[in-house]
C-alpha positions, 0 to 999 in steps of 0.5 A: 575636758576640765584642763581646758577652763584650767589653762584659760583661768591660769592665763588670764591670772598671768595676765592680770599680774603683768598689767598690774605690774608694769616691771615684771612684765618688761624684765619678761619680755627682756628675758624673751628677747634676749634668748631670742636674739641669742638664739639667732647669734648663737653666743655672745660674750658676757661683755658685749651684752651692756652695748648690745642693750645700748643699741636695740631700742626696745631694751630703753622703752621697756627700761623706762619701768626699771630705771636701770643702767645699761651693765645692771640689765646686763648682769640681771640679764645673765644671771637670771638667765643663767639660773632659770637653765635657758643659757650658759657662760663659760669662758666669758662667752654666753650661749642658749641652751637646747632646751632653756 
């Protein structure tokens, strides 16, 4: 029916959106891959998160539309996870939610 039109005009607006803005879409798919990596490890500890941003490549490439340092996408990361409900720090520790 009509929610079909509807789901295609409203992916082609986010994706219109993404490439007019090159920064929303690495901080995305920083966001993705963080929860993803975290999903695999289960936890991490809060400060672990700038060196493992050090290490995996793909954080420098997308970084390159931010022009951030390595602890500020670490903080960004967690906080913005944080409030989007999709992990959880206690105790120094960073873990996924079930249902993020």
């Amino acid at each position: 029916g009509a929610e079909i039109p509807a789901a295609i005009a409203r992916a082609r607006s986010r994706l219109q959106a993404f490439a007019h803005d090159p920064a929303k879409n690495a901080r995305h798919v920083m966001k993705v891959m963080f929860v993803f990596a975290l999903l695999h490890r289960q936890s991490m500890r809060v400060a672990d998160v700038p060196a493992y941003i050090a290490k995996v490549p793909c954080y420098a490439d997308l970084n390159k539309f931010l022009q951030l340092s390595n602890d500020e996408i670490a903080a960004w990361l967690v906080a913005d996870l944080v409030r989007a409900g999709a992990i959880a720090v206690e105790q120094g520790n960073i873990r996924p939610l079930q249902n993020p």
